[in-house]
Backbone of each chain as ProteinMPNN parsed JSONL, in Angstrom:
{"seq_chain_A": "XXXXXXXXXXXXXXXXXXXXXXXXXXXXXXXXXXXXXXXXXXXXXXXXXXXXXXXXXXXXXXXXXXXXXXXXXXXXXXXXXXXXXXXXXXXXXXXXXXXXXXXXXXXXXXXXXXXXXXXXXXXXXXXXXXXXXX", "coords_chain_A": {"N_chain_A": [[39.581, -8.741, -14.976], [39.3, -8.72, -18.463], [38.172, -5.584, -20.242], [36.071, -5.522, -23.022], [35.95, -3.95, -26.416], [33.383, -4.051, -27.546], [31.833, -3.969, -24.681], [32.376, -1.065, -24.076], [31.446, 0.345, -26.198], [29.048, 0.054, -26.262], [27.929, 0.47, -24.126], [28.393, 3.569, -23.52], [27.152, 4.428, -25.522], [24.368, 3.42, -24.282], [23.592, 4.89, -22.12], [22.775, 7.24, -21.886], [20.134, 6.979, -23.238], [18.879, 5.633, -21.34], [19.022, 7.206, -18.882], [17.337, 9.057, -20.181], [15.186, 8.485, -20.337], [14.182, 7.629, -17.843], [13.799, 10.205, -16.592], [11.554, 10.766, -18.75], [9.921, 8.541, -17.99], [9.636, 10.024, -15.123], [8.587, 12.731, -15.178], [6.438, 12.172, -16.484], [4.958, 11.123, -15.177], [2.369, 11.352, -13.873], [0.8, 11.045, -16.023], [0.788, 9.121, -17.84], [1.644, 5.347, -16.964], [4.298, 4.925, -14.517], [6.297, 7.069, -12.768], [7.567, 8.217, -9.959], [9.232, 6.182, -8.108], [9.38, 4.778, -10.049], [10.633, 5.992, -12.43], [12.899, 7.123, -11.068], [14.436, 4.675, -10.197], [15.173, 3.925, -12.992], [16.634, 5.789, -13.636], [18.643, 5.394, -12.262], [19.674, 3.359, -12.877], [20.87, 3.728, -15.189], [22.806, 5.344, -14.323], [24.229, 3.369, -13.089], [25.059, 1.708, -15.065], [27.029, 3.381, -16.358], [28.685, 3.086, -13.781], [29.735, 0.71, -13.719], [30.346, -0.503, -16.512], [32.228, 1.715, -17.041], [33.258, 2.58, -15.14], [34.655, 4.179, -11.962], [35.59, 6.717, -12.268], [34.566, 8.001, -14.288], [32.338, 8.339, -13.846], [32.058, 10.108, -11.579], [33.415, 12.025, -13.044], [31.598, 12.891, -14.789], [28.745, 12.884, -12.816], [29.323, 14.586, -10.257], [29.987, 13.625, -6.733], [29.213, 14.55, -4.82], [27.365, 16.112, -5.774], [25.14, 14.359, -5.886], [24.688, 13.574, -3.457], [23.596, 15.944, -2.447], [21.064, 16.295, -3.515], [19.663, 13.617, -3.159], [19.465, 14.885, -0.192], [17.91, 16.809, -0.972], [15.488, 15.814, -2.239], [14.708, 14.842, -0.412], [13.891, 16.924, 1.544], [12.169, 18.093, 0.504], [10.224, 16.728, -0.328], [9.55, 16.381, 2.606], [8.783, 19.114, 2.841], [6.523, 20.044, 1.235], [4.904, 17.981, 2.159], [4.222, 19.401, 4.94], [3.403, 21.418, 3.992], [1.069, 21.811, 3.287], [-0.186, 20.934, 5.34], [0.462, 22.737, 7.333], [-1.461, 24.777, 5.84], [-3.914, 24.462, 6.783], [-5.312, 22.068, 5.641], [-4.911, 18.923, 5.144], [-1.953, 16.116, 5.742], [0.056, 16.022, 2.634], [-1.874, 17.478, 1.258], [-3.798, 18.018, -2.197], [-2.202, 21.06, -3.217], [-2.161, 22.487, -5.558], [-3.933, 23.19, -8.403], [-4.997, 20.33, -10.185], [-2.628, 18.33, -12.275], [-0.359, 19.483, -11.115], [-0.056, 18.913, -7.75], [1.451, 16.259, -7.818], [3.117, 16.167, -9.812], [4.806, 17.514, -8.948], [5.685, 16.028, -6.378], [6.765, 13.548, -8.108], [8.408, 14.495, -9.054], [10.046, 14.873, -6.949], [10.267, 13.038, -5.53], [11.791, 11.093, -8.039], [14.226, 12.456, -7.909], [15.03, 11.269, -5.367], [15.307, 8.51, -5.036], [16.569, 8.178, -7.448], [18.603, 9.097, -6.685], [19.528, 8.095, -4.298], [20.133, 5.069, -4.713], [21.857, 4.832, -6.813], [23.668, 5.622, -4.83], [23.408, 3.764, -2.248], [24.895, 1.571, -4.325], [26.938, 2.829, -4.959], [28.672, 3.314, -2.776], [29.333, 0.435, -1.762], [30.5, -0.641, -3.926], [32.899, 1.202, -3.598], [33.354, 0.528, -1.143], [34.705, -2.805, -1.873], [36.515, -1.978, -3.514], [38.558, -1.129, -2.197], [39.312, -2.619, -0.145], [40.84, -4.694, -1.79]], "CA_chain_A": [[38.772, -9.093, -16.149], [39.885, -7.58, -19.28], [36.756, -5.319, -20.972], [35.818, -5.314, -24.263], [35.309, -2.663, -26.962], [31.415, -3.815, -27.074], [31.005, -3.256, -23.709], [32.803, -0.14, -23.863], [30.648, 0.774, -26.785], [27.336, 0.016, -26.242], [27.12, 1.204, -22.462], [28.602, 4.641, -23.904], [25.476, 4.97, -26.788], [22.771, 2.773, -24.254], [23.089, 5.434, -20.847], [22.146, 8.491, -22.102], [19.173, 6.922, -23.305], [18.284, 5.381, -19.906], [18.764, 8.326, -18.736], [16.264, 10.277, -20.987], [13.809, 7.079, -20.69], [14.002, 7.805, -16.54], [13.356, 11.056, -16.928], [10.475, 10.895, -19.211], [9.014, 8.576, -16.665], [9.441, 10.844, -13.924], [7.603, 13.796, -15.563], [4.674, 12.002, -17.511], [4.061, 9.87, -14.354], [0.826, 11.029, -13.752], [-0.655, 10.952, -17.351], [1.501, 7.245, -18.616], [2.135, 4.299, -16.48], [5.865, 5.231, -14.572], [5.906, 7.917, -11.861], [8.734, 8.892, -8.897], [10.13, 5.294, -8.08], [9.927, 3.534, -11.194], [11.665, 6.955, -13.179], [14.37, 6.97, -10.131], [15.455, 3.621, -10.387], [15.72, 3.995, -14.058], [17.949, 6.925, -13.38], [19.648, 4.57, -10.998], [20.012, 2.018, -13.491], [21.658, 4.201, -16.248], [24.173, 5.51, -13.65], [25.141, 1.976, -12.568], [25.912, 1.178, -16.574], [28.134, 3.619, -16.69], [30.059, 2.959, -13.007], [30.161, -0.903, -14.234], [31.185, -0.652, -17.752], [33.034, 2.763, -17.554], [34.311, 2.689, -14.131], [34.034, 4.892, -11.134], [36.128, 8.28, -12.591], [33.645, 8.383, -15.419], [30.871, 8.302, -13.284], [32.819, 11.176, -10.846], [33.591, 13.365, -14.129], [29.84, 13.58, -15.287], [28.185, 13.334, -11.994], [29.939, 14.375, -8.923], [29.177, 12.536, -5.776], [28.72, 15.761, -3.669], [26.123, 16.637, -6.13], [24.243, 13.269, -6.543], [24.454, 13.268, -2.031], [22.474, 17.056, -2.377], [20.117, 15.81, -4.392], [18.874, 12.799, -2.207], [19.22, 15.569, 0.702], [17.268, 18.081, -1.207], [14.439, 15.21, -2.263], [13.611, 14.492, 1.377], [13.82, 17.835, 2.236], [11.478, 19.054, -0.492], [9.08, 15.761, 0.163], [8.736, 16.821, 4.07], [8.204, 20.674, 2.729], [5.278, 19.739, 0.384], [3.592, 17.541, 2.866], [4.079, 19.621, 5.903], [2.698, 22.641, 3.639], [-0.239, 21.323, 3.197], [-0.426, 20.575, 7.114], [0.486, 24.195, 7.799], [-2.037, 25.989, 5.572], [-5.338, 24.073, 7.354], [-5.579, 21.003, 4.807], [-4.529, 17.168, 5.411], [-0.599, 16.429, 4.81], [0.224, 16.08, 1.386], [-3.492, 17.818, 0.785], [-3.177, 19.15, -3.11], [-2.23, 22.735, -3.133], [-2.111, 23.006, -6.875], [-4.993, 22.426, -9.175], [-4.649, 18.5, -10.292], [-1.182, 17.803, -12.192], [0.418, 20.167, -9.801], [0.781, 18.377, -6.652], [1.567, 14.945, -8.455], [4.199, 16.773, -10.693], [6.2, 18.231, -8.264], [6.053, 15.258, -5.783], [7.296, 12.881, -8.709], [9.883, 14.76, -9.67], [11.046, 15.011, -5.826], [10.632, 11.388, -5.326], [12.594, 10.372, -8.659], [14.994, 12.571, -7.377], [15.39, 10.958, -3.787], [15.59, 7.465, -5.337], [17.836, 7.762, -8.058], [19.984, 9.203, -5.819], [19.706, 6.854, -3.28], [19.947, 3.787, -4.977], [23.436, 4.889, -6.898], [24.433, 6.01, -3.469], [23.735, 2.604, -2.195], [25.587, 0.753, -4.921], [28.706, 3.234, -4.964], [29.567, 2.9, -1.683], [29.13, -0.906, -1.98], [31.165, -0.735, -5.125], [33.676, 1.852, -3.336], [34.358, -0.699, -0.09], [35.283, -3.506, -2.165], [37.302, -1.559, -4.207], [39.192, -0.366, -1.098], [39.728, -4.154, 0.206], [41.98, -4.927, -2.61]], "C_chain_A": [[38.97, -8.029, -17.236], [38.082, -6.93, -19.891], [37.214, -5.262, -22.088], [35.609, -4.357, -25.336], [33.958, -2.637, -27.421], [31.049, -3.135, -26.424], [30.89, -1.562, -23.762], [31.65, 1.095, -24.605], [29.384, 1.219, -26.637], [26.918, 0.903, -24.944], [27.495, 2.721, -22.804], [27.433, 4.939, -24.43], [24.25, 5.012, -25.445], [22.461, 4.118, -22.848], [22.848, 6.208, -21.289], [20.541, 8.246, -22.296], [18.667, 6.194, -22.167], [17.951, 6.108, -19.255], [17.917, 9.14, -18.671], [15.002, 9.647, -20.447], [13.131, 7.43, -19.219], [13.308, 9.413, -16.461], [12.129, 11.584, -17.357], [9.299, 10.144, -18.469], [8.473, 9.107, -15.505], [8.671, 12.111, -14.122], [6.154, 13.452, -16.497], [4.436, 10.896, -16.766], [2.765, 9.977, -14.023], [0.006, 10.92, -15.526], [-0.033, 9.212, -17.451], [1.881, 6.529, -17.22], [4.237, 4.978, -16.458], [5.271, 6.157, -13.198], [7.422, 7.833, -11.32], [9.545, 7.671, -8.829], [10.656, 4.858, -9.45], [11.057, 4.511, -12.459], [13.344, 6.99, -12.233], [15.185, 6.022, -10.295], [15.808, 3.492, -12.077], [16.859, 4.422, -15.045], [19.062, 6.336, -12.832], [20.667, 3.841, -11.744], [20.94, 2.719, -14.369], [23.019, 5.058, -15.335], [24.762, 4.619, -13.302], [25.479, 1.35, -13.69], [27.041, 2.21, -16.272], [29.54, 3.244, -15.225], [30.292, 1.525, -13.002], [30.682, -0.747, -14.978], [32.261, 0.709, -18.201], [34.107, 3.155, -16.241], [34.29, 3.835, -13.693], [34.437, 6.629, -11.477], [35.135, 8.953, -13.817], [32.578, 9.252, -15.023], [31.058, 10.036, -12.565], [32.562, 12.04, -11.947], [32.258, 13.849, -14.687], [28.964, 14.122, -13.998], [29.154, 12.954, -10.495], [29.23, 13.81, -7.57], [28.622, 13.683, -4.918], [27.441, 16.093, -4.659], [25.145, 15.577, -5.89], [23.98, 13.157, -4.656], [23.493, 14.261, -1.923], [21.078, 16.672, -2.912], [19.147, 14.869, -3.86], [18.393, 13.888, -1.202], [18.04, 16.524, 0.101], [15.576, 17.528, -1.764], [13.686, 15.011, -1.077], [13.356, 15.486, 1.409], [12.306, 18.804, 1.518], [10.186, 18.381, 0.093], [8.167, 16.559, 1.437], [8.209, 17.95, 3.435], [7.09, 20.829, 2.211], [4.522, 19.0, 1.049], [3.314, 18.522, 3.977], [3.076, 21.145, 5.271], [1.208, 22.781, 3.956], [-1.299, 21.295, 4.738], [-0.951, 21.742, 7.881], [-0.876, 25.093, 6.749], [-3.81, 25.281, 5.808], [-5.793, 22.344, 6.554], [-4.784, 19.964, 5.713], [-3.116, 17.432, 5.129], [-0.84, 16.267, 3.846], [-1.022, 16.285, 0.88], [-2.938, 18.331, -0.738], [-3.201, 20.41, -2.956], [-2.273, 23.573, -4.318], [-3.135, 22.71, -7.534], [-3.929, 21.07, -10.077], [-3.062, 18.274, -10.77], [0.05, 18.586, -11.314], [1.064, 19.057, -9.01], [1.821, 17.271, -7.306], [3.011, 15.278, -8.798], [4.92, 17.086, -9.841], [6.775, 16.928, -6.812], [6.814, 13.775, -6.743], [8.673, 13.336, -8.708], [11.19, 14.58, -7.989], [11.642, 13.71, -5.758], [11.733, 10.968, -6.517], [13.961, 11.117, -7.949], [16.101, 11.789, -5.906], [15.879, 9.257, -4.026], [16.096, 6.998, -6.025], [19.033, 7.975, -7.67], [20.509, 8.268, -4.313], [19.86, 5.557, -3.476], [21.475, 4.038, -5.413], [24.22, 5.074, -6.003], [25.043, 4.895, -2.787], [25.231, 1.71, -2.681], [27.32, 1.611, -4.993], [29.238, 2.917, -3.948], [29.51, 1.482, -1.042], [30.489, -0.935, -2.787], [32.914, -0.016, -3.925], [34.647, 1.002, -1.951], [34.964, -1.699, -0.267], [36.63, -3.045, -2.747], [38.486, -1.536, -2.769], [39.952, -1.895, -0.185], [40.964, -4.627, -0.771], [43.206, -4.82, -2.581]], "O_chain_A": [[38.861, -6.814, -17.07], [37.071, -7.63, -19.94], [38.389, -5.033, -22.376], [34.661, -3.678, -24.941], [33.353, -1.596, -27.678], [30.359, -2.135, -26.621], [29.874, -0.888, -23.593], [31.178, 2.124, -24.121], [28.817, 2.299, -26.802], [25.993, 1.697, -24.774], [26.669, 3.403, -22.199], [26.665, 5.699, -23.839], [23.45, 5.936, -25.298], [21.288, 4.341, -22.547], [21.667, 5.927, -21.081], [19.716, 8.983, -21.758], [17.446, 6.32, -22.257], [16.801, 6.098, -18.815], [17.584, 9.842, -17.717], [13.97, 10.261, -20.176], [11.909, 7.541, -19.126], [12.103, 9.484, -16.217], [11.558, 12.516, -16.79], [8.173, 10.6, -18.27], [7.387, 8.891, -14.967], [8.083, 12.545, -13.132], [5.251, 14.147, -16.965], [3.909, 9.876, -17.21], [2.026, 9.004, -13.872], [-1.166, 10.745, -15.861], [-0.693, 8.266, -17.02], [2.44, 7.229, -16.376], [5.04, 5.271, -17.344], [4.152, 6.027, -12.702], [8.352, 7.468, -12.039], [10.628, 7.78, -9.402], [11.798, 4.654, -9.863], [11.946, 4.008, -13.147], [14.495, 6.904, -12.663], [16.389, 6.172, -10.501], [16.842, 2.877, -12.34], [17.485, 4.098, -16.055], [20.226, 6.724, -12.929], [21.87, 3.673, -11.543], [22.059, 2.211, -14.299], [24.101, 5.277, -15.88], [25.964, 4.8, -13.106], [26.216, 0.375, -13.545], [28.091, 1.694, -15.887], [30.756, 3.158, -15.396], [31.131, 1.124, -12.195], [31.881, -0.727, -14.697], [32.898, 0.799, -19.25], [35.201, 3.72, -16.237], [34.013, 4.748, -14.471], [33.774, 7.58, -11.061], [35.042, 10.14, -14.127], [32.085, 10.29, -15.465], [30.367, 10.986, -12.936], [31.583, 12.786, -11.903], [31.963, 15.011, -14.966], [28.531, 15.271, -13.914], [29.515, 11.924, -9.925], [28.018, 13.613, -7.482], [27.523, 13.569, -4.375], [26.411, 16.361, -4.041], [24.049, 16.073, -5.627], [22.923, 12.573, -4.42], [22.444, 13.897, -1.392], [20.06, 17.011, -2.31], [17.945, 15.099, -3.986], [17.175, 14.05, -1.12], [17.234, 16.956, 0.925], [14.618, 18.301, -1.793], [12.48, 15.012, -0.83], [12.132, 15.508, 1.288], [11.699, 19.789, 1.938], [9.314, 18.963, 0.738], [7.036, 17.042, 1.494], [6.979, 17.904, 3.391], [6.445, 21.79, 2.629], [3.328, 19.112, 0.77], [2.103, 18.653, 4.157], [2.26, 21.762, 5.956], [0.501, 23.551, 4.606], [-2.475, 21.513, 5.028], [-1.941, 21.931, 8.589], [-1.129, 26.219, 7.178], [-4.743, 25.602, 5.073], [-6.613, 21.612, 7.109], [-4.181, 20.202, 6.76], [-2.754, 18.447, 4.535], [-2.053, 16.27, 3.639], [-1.452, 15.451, 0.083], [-1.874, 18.951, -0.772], [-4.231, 20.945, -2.546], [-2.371, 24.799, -4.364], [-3.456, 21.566, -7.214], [-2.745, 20.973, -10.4], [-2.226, 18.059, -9.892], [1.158, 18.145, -11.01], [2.109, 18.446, -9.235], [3.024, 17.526, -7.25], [3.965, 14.778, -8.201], [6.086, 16.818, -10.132], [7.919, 16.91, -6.358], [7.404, 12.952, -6.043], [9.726, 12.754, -8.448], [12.393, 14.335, -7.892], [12.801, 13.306, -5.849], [12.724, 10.433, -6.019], [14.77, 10.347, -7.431], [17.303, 11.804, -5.636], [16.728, 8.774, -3.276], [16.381, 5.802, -5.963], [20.112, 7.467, -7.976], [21.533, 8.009, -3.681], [19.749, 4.803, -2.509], [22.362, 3.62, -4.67], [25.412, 4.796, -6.129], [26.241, 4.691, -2.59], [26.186, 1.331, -2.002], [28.444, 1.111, -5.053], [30.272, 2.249, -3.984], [29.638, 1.392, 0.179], [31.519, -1.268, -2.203], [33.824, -0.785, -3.614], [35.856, 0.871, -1.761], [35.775, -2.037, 0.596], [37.688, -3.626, -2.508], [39.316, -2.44, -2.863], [41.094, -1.918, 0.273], [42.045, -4.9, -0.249], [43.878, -5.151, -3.558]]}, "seq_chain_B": "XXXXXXXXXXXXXXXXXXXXXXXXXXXXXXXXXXXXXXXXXXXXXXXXXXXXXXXXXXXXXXXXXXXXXXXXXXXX", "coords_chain_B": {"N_chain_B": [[-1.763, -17.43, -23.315], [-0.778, -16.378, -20.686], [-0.425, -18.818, -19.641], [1.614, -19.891, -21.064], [3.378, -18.372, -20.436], [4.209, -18.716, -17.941], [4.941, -20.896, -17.475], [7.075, -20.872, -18.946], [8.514, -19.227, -16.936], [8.78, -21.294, -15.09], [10.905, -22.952, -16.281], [12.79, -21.056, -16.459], [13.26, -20.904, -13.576], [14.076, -23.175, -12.826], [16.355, -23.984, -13.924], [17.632, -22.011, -12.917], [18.584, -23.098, -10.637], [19.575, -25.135, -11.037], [21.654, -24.29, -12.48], [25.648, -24.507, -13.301], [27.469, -22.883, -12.797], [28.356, -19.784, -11.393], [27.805, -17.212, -12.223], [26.235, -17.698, -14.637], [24.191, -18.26, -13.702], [22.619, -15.501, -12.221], [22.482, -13.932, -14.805], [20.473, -15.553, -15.817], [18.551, -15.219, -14.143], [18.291, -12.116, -14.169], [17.006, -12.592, -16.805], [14.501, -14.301, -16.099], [13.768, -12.057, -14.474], [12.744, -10.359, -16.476], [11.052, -11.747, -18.345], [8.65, -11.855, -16.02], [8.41, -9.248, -15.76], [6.842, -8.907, -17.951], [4.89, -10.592, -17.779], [3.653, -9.913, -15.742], [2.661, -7.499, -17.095], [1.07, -8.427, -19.167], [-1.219, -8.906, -17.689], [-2.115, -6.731, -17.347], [-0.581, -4.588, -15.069], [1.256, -2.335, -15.833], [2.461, -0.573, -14.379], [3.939, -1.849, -11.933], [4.979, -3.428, -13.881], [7.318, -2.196, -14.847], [8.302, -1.241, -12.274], [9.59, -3.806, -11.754], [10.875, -4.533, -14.369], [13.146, -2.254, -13.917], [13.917, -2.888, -11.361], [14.491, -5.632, -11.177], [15.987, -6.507, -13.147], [17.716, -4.625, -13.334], [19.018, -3.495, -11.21], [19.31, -5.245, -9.118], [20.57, -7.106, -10.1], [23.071, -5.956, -10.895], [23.904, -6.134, -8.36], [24.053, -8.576, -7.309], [25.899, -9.659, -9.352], [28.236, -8.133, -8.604], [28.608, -9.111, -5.947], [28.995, -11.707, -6.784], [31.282, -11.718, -8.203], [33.128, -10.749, -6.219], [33.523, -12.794, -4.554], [34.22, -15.195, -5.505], [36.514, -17.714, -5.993], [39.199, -17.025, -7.939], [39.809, -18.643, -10.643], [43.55, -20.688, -11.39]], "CA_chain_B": [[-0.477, -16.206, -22.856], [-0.414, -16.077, -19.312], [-0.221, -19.963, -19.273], [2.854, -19.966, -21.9], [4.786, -17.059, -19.518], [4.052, -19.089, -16.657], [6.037, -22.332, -17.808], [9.11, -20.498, -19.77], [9.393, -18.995, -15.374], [8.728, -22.239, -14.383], [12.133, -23.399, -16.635], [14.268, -20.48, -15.917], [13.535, -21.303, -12.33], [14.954, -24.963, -12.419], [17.818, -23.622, -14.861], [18.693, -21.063, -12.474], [18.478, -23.664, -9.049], [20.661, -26.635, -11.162], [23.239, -24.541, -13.394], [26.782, -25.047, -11.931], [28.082, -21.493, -12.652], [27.394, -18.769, -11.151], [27.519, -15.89, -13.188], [25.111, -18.193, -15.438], [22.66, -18.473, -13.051], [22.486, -14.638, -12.305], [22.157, -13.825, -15.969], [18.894, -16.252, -15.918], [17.559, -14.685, -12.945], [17.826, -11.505, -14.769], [15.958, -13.197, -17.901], [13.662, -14.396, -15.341], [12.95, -10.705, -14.338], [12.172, -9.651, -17.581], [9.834, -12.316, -18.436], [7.867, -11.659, -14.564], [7.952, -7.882, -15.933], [6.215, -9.09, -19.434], [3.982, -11.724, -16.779], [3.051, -8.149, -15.233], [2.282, -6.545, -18.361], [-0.15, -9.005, -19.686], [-1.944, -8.954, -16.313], [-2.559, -5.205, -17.323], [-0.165, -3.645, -14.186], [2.052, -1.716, -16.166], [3.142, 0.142, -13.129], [4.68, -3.166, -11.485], [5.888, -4.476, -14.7], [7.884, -1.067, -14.978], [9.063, -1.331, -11.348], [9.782, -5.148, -11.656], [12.031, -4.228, -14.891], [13.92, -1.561, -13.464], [14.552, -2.987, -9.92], [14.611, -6.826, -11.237], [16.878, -6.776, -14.422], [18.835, -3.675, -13.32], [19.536, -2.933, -9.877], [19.642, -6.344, -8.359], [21.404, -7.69, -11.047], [24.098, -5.015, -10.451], [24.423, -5.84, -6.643], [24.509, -9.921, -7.684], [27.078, -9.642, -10.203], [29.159, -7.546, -7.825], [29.205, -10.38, -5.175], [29.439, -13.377, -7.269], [32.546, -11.258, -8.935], [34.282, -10.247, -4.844], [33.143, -14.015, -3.409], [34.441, -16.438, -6.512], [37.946, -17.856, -6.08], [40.068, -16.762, -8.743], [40.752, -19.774, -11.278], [44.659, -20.801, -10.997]], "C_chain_B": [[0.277, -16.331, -21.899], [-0.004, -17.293, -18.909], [1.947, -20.283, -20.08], [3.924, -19.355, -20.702], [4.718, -17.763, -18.075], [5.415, -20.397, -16.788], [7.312, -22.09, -18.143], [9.079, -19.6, -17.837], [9.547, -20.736, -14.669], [10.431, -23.349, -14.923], [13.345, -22.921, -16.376], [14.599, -20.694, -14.204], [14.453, -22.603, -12.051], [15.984, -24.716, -13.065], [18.263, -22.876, -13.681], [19.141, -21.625, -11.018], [19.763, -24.485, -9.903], [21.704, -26.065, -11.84], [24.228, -24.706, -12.308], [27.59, -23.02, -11.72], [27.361, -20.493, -12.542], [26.73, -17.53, -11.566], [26.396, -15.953, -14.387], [23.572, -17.728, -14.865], [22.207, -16.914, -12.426], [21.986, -13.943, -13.398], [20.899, -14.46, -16.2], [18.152, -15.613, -14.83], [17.222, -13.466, -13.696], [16.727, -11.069, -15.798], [14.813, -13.345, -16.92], [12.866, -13.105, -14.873], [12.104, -10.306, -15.049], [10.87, -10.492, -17.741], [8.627, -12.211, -16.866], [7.356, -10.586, -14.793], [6.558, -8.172, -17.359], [5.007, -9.855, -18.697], [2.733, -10.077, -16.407], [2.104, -7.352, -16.43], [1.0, -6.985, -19.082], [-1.328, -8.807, -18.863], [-2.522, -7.459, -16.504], [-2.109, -4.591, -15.602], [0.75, -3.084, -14.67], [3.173, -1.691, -15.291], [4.241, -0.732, -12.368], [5.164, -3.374, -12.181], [7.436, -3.184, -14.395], [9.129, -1.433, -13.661], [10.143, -2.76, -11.141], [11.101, -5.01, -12.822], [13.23, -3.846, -14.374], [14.877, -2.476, -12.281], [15.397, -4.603, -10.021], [15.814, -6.619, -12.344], [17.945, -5.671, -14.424], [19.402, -3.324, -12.232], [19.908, -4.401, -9.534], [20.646, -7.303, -9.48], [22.947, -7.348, -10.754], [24.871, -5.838, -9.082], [25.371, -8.064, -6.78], [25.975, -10.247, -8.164], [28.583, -9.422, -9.246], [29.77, -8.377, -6.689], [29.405, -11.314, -5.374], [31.081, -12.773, -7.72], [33.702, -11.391, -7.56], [34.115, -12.253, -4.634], [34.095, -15.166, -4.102], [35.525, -16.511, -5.891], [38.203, -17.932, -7.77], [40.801, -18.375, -9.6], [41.876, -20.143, -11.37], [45.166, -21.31, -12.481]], "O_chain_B": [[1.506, -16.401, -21.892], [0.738, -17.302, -17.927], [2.998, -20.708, -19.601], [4.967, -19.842, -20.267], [5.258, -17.197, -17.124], [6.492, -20.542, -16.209], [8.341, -22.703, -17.86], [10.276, -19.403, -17.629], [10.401, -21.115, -13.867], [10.947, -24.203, -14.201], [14.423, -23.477, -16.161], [15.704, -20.671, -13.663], [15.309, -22.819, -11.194], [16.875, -25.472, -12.679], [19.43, -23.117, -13.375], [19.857, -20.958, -10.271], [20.887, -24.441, -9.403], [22.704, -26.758, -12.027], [24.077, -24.916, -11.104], [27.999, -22.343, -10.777], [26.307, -20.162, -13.086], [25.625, -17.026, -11.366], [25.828, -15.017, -14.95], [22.522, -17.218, -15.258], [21.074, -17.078, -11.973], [21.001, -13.25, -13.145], [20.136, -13.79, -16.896], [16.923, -15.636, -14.895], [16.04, -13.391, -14.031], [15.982, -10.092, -15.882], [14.058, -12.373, -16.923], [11.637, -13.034, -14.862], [10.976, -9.935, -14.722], [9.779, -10.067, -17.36], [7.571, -12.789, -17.121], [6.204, -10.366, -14.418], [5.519, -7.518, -17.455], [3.942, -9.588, -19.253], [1.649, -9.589, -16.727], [1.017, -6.778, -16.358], [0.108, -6.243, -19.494], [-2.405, -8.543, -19.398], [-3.413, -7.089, -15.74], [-3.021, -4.185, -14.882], [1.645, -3.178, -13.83], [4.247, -2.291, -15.262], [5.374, -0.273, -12.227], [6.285, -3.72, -11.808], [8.425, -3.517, -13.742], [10.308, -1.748, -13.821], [11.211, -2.747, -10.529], [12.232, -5.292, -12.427], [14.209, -4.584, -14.272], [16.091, -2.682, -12.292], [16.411, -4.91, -9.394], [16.859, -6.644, -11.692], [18.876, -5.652, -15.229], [20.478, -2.741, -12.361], [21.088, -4.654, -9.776], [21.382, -8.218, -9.11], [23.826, -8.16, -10.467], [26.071, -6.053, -8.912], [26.471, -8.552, -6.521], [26.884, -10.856, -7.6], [29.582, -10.136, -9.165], [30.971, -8.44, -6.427], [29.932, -12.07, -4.558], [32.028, -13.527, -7.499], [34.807, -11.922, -7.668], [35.237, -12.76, -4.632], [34.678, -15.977, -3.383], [35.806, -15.561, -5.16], [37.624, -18.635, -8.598], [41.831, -18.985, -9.314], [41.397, -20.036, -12.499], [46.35, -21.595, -12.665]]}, "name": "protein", "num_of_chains": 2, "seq": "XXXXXXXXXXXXXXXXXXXXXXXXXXXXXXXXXXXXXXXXXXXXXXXXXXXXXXXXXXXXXXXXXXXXXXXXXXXXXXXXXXXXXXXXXXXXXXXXXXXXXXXXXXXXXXXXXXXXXXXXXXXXXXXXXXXXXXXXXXXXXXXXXXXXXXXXXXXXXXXXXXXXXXXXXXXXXXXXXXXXXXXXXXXXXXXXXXXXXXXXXXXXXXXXXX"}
């Protein structure tokens, strides 16, 4: 399928701002409507414009895959560490340990982490087995 | 409102069961998302519409596309 210089265009200008948009969900999830999933997959979403309309070396040259695999690893890992803290210092799991936007804040940001990286993860190596069939 | 957004799903649904092509009827499902997310929104759940955007009109869309694209036979 030949592409277009629209596509080429527009998905160049529109991911950065998906991007930003994911982002800004994932850190003003507790005050605005948005939070850990719905900023992750947003993140998700603006990495799967560019490995659709820009194709998988693009995607590679901005964000490497070894980084974007740490990143899921380092969301779980953070998740368990912040509930089990809580566990370990006499409180409930995930008890707050910070006064109020604390906990929230730092478990958003893990979570968008764990799910924008897990969702492009998903779809690359989806994307990466067909490719490989050919 | 809620009656209007109910009927324009209730059309993209039968559009997206009877078109003949497929890449059509993916593209309406998408539409279909959006308006379910805007369904959401009126309803005052943000939070859902948000997730319903994202996951409905961008991720699954993605994964669709990708297997109507591997599955089709190749026109001749």
């Amino acid at each position: 399928m030949k592409k277009t210089n629209i596509l080429d265009v527009v998905s160049r200008k529109l991911s950065p701002f998906i991007l930003l948009f994911g982002i800004y969900l994932v850190t003003f999830g507790h005050i605005s409507p948005g939070g850990g999933f719905q900023g992750g997959v947003a993140l998700a979403s603006g990495l799967l414009l560019i490995l659709l309309a820009q194709g998988p070396a693009v995607l590679v040259q901005y964000f490497p895959l070894g980084r974007i695999a740490k990143a899921e690893v380092a969301g779980y890992g953070l998740f368990l560490l912040a509930g089990l803290a809580g566990f370990l210092l006499g409180a409930g799991f995930l008890s707050p340990l910070f006064p109020p936007p604390g906990t929230i804040f730092i478990l958003n940001i893990v979570i968008g982490a764990k799910v924008g990286a897990g969702i492009t993860l998903i779809c690359w190596y989806l994307f990466h087995e067909m490719e490989e069939q050919e | 409102m809620v009656e209007i957004l109910l009927l324009v799903h209730l059309v993209l649904a039968i559009l997206v069961l009877s078109i003949r092509s497929l890449f059509t009827a993916v593209i309406l499902m998408a539409i279909f998302s959006l308006f379910s997310a805007v369904l959401f929104f009126v309803l005052h759940a943000p939070d859902v519409a948000l997730t319903e955007a994202a996951v409905g009109a961008g991720v699954s869309t993605f994964l669709y596309i990708w297997i109507v694209k591997h599955t089709q036979k190749e026109p001749e």
